[in-house]
C-alpha positions in Angstrom: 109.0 11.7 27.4 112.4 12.8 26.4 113.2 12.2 23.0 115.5 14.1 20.2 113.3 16.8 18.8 116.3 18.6 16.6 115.0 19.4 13.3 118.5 17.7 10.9 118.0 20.2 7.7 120.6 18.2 6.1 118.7 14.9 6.4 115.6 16.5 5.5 117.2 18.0 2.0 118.3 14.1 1.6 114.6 12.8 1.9 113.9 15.4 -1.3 116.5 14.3 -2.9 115.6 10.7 -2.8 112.1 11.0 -3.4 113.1 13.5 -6.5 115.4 10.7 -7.5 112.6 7.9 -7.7 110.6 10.2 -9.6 113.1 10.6 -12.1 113.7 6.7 -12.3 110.0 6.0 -12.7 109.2 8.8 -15.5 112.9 7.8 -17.7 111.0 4.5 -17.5 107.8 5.6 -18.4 109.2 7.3 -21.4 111.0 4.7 -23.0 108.1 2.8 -23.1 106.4 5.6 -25.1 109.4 6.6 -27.1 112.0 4.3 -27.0 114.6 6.2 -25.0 117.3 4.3 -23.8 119.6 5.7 -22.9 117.6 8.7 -21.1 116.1 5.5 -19.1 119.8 4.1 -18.3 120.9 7.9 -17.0 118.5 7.9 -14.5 117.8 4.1 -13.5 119.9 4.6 -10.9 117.6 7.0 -9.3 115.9 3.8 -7.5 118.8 3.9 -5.0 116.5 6.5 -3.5 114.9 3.7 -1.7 118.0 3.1 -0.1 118.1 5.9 1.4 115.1 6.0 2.9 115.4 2.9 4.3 118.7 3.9 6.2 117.2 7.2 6.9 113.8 5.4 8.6 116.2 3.7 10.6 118.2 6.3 11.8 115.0 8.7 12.4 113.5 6.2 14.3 116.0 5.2 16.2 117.1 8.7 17.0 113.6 10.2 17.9 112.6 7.5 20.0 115.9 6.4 21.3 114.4 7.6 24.8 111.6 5.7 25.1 113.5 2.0 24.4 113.8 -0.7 27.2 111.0 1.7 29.3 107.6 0.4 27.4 107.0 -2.3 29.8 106.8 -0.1 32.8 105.1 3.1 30.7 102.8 1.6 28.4 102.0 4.9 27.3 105.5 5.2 25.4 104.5 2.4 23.2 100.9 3.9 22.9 102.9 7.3 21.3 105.2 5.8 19.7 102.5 3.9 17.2 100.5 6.3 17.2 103.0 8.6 15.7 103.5 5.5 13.3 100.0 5.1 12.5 99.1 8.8 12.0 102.5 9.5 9.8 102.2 6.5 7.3 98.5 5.2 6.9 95.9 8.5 6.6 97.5 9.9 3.9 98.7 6.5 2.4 95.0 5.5 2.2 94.2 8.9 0.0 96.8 8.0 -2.6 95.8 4.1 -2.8 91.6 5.3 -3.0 93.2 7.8 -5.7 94.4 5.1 -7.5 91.9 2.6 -7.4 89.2 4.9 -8.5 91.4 6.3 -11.8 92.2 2.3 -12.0 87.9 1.7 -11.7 87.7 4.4 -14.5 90.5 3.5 -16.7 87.9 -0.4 -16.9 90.1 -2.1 -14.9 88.4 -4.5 -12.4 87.9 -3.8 -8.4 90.0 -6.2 -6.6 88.6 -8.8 -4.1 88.1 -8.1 -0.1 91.2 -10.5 0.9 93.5 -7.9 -1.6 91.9 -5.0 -1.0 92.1 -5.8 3.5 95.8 -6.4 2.9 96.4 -3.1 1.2 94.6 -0.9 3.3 96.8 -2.7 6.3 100.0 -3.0 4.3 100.5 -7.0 5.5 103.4 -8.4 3.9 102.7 -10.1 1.3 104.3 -11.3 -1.9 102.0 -9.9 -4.2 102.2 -7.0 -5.9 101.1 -4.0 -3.8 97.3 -2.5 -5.3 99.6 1.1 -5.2 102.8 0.2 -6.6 105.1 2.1 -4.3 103.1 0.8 -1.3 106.0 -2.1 -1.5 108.6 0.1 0.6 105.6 0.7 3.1 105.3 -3.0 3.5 109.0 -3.3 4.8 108.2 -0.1 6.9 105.5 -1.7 8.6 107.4 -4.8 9.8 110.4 -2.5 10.8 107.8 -0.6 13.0 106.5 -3.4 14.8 110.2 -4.8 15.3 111.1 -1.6 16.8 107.8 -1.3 19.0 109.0 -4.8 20.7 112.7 -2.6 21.3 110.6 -0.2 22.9 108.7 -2.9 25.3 111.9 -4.5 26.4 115.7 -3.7 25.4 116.9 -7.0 25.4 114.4 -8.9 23.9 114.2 -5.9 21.3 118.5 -6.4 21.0 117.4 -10.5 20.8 115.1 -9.8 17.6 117.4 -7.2 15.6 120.6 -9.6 16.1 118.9 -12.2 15.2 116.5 -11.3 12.2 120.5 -9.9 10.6 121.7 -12.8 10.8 119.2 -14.7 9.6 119.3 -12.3 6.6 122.9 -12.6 6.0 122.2 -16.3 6.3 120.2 -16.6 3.4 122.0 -13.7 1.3 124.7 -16.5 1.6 122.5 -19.6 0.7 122.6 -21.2 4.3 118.9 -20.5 5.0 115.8 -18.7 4.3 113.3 -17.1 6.6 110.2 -18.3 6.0 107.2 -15.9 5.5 106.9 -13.4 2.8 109.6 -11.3 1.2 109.8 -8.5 3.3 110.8 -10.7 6.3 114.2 -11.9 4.5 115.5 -9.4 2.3 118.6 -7.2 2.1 116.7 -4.1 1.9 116.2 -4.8 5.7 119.6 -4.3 6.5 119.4 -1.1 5.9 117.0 -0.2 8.5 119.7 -1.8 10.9 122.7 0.9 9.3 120.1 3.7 9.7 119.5 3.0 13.1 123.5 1.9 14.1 123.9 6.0 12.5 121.6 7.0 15.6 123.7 4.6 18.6 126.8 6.1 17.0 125.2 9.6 17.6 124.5 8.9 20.9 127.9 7.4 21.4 129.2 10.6 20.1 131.4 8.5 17.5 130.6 11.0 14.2 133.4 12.4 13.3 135.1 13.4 9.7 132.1 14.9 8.5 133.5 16.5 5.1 135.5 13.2 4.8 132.3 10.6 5.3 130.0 13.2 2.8 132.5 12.9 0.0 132.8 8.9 0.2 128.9 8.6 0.5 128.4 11.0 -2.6 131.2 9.2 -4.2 130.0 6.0 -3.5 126.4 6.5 -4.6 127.8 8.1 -7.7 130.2 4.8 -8.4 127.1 2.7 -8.2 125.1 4.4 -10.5 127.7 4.6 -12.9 128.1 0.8 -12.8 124.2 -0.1 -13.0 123.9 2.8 -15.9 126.6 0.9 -17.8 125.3 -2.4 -16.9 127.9 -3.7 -14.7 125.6 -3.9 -11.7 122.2 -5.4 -11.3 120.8 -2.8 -9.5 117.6 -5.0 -8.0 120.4 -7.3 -6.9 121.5 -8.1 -3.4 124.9 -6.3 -4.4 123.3 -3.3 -5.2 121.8 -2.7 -1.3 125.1 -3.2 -0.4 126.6 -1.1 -3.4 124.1 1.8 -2.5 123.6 1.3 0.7 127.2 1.3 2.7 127.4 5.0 0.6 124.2 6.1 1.9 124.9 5.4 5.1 128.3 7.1 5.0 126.5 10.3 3.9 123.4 10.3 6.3 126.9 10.2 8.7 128.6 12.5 7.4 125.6 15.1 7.0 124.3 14.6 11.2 128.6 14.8 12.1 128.5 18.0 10.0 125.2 19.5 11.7 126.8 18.5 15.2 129.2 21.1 14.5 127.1 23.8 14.0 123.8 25.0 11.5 123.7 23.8 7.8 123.0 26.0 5.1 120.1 24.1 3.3 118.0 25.7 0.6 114.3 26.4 1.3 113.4 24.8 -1.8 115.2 21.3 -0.8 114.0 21.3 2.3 110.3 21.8 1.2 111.0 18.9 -1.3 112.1 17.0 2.0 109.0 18.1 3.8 106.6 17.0 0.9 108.7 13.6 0.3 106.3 11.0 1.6 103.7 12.6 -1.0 105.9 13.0 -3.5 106.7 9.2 -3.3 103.1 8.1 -2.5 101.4 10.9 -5.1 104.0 10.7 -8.4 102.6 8.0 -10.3 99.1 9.9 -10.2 100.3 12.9 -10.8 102.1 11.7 -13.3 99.2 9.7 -15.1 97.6 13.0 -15.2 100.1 14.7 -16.8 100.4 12.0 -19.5 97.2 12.2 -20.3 96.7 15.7 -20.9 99.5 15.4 -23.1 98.2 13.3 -25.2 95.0 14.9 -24.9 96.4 18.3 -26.1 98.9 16.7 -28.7 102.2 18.1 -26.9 103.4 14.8 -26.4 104.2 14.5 -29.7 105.8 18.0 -30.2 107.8 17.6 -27.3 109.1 15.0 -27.7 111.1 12.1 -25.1 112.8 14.9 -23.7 110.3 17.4 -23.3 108.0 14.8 -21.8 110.3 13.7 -19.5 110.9 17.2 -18.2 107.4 17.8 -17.9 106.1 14.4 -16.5 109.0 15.0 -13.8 108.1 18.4 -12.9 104.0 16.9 -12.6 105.6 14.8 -10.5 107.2 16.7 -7.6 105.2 20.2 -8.2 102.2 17.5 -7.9 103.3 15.7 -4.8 104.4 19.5 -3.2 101.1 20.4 -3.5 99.4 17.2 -2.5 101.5 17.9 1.2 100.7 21.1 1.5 97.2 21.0 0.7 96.1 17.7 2.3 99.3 15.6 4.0 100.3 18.3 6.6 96.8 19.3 7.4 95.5 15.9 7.8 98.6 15.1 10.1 98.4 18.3 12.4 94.7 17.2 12.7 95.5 14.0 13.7 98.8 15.1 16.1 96.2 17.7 17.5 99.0 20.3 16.4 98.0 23.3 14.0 99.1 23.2 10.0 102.7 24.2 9.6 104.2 23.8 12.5 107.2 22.0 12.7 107.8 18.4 13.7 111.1 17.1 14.4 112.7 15.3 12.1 109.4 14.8 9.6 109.0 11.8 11.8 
């Protein structure tokens, strides 16, 4: 099967960024519960634009690795076969760690087990309007139904073309009040758009249209910084169906600009950032464990109250990422190679 099997440095330093950013968002939050800080919480609120980006960057990635198999899974089955196996072996293994993880420190916190309907629609990540059992598991829930929209791409081009056209419009549709998809909320949502930038990034790729790479870069970072700004200062709603368009036209513009500036030649990207890149899925499914733990030894040992909001933000942040960069290297990346039949550390394209 020929598929793109480049490894994009620069896109996988974004997918550390972004999973650092929603670390930051969630532990700001965390400690302005604890210690009224407001305005440590309203400098990094914005940091849940790093959903954005992975959104737009699951499109593109998807769209880019696979773009050889679409229109051809009707006459090879076996594409289809790889292509959700890859799915199924890069999102639900380790997924099911974190959520066990979390219902057992839930179990032993007193909280109550949930019931077999709740607990089968987590461990499958149905959509559903409920509140995920793992609170991050939300995102995974839109993944999943863009997986299976891309699988029917992959069976047949046109009937895949039929679906992506129409599910936009319908989304625009009711984004403007005309009508609503029925079905839960990960059918209908703007967040869904994105999916459809990331993967546009990947036919303009192919078309050879990226161009202006230092140009695109500086209007995405721009962008993304003008959003912030306004959400920070409370001139945008950043849960708002203006704020996936208000984060995610800029993301888009710098996942362009990054490939354009790769096409050109190697990027310089710092080991550190692209481990962070390489760990991102566990730092995103791991942090609010890891940071639990942390929290609790704080208060446990007293320093929560020496430190301070400050101090505890930097430390519940570090707990974090150091927690979920250890979490990938010491189960995530094992478990996968085991189940890719490929052996721990070597590369795969793309993190894909």
């Amino acid at each position: 099967m020929t598929q793109a099997r480049e490894t994009l440095l620069g896109i996988e330093g974004a997918r550390g960024v972004a999973a650092c950013a929603v670390v930051l968002y969630h532990v700001s939050r965390h400690v302005d519960q604890a210690f009224g800080a407001p305005l440590l919480r309203a400098l990094f609120q914005p940091g849940h634009a790093g959903v954005d980006l992975f959104f737009l960057l699951s499109g593109f990635i998807i769209a880019h690795v696979h773009s050889g198999d679409v229109g051809k899974g009707a006459k090879e089955p076996a594409r289809i076969m790889h292509y959700g196996w890859r799915r199924f072996s890069r999102l639900f293994p380790i997924y099911w760690i974190a959520l066990a993880v979390s219902l057992t420190m839930g179990l032993a916190a007193g909280h109550p087990p949930p019931d077999v309907a709740r607990l089968l629609s987590a461990l499958l990540l149905l959509p559903a309007d409920a509140e995920p059992l793992l609170g991050v598991a939300w995102t995974l829930q839109y993944e999943v139904v863009f997986y299976v929209a891309f699988a029917l791409l992959i069976f047949s081009r046109p009937l895949g073309l039929a679906l992506f056209t129409g599910w936009g419009v319908a989304i625009l549709l009711g984004l403007a009040g005309v009508a609503h998809l029925p079905g839960p909320v990960q059918f209908a949502t703007a967040y869904n758009l994105e999916f459809l930038g990331g993967m546009a990034i990947a036919l303009a790729v192919r078309r050879g249209w990226l161009t202006q790479p230092n140009f695109m870069t500086a209007c995405g970072l721009s962008g993304i910084l003008a959003g912030g700004i306004a959400e920070a200062t409370g001139w945008l709603d950043g849960y708002g169906a203006a704020a996936r368009a208000a984060y995610g036209v800029p993301c888009a513009l710098l996942i362009w600009g990054l490939v354009a500036r790769e096409q050109r030649g190697p990027v310089a990207v710092p080991g550190w950032l692209r481990m962070l890149g390489g760990a991102s899925y566990s730092i995103y499914l791991f942090q609010f464990i890891w940071i639990g733990i942390a929290w609790k030894l704080l208060q446990l040992t007293g320093i929560d109250r020496t430190a301070g909001a400050t101090g505890c933000f930097a430390l519940l942040s570090v707990a974090g990422i150091v927690g979920g960069v250890a979490t990938a290297q010491g189960i995530e990346k094992p478990l996968l190679a085991v189940m890719r039949g490929r052996r721990a550390g070597r590369a795969v394209a793309l993190a894909a």
